[in-house]
C-alpha positions as CSV (number, residue, x, y, z in Angstrom):
1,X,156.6,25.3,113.8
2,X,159.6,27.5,114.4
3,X,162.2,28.5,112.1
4,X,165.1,30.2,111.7
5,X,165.9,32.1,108.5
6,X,166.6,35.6,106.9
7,X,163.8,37.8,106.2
8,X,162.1,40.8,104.6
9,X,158.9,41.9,106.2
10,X,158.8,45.5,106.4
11,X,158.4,48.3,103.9
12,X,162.0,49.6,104.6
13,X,163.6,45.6,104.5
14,X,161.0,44.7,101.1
15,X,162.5,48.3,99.7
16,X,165.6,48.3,100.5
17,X,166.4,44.3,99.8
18,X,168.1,43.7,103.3
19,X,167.8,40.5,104.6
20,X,167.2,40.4,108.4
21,X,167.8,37.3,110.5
22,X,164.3,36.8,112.3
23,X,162.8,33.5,113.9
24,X,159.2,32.6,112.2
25,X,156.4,31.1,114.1
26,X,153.3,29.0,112.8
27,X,150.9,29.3,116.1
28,X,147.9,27.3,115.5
29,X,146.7,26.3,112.3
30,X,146.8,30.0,110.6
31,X,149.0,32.4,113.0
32,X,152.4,33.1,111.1
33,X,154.6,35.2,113.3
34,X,158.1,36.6,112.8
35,X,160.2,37.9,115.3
36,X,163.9,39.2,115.5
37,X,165.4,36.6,117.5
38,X,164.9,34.0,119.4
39,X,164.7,35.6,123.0
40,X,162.1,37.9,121.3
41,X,160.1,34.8,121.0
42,X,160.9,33.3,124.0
43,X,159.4,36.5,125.8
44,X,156.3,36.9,123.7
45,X,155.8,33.2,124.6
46,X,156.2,33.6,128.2
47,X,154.3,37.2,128.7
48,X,151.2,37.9,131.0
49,X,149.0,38.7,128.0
50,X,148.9,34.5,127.7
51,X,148.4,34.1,131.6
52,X,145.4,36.5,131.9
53,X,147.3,39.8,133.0
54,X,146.4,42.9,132.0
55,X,145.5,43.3,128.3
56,X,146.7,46.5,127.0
57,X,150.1,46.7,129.1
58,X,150.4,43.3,128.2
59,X,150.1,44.0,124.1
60,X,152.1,47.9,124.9
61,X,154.6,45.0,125.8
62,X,154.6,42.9,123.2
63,X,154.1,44.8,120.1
64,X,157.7,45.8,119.9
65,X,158.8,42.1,119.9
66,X,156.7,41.6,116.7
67,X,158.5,42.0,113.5
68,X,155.2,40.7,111.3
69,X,151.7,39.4,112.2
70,X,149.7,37.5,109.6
71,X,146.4,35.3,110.1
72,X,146.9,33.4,107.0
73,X,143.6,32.4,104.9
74,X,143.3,31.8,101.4
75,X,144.2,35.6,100.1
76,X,147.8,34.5,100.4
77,X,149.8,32.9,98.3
78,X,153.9,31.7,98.4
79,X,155.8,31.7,94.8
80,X,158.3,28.7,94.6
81,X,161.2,28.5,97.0
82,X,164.1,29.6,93.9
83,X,168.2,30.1,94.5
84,X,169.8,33.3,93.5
85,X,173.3,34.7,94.7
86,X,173.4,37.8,96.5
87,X,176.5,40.2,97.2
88,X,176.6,40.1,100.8
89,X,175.2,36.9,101.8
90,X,176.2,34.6,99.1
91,X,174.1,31.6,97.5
92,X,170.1,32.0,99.4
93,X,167.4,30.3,98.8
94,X,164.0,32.1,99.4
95,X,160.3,32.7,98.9
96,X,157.7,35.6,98.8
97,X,154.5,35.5,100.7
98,X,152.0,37.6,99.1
99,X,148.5,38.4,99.7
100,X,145.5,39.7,97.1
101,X,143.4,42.6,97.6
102,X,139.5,42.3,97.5
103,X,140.4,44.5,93.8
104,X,142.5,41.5,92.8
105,X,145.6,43.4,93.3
106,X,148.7,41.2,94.7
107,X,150.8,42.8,97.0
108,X,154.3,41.1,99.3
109,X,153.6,40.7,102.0
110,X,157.6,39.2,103.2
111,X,160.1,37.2,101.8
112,X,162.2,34.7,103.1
113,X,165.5,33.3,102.6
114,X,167.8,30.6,104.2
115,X,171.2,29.1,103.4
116,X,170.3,25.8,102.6
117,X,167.0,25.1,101.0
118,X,165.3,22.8,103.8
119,X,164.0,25.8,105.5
120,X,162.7,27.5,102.8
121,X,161.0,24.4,101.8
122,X,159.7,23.2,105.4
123,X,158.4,27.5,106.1
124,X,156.9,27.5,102.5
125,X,154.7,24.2,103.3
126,X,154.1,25.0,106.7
127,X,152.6,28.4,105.5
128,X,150.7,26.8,102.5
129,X,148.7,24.4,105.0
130,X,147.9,27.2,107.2
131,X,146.5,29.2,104.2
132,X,144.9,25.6,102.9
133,X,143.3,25.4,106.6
134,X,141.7,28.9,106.5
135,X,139.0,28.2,105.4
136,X,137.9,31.6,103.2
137,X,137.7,31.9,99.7
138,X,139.8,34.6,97.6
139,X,136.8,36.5,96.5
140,X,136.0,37.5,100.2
141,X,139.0,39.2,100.9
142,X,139.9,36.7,103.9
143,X,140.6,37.7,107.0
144,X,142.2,41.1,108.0
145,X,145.7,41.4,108.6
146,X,147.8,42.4,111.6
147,X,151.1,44.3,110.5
148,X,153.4,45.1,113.7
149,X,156.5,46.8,111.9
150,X,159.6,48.3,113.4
């Protein structure tokens, strides 16, 4: 699934409240990936790292491309897609994905947001499948998370 929206997935972007446009991938059944663009994407897609090349030039490569990186499992969790007016991007829907420590703590992980509400809703299901389909339980802590920030 590939979508384009507005996002927050950085400490700077969560902490300063500036949406970001960014183009969000569900790879597999748990993979969620955000990039900055589309071409971004398009490049990741097409690198050497998926054709065999050289590993670590190939990831030196690609780790700038990506904005987030999240194997989703059943620590995460999506609140309900809600509409609120914002200053400089008008009426937005949006979400938060966030993710629960092994001490129970929750913690957001990104938020997303889109003009019309579609989005929202198709991301927000897409990602609650992919947590449905992986397969760990809460009280393990899940899987361990990739975070490629710029």
């Amino acid at each position: 699934m590939q979508i384009e929206c507005l996002a927050r997935c950085s400490l700077r972007t969560l902490k300063t409240k500036v949406w970001k446009p960014s183009v969000v991938i569900i790879k597999g059944h748990r993979e969620l990936l955000v990039f900055r663009n589309s071409s971004d994407w398009a490049q990741y897609r097409t690198a050497s790292i998926h054709r065999g090349g050289d590993i670590v030039q190939a990831m030196k490569a690609m780790t700038p491309l990506i904005k987030l990186h999240i194997m989703l499992s059943a620590v995460h969790v999506t609140d309900e897609v809600k509409a609120k007016e914002y200053k400089t991007f008008g009426p937005l829907h949006h979400f938060t994905l966030s993710e629960t420590s092994a001490e129970g703590k929750e913690k957001v992980v990104a938020k997303f947001a889109s003009r019309g509400a579609r989005e929202c809703l198709d991301l927000r299901g897409a990602i609650n499948a992919a947590v449905r389909s992986g397969g760990a339980s809460r009280s393990d802590g899940g899987d361990a998370v990739g975070r490629y920030n710029s």
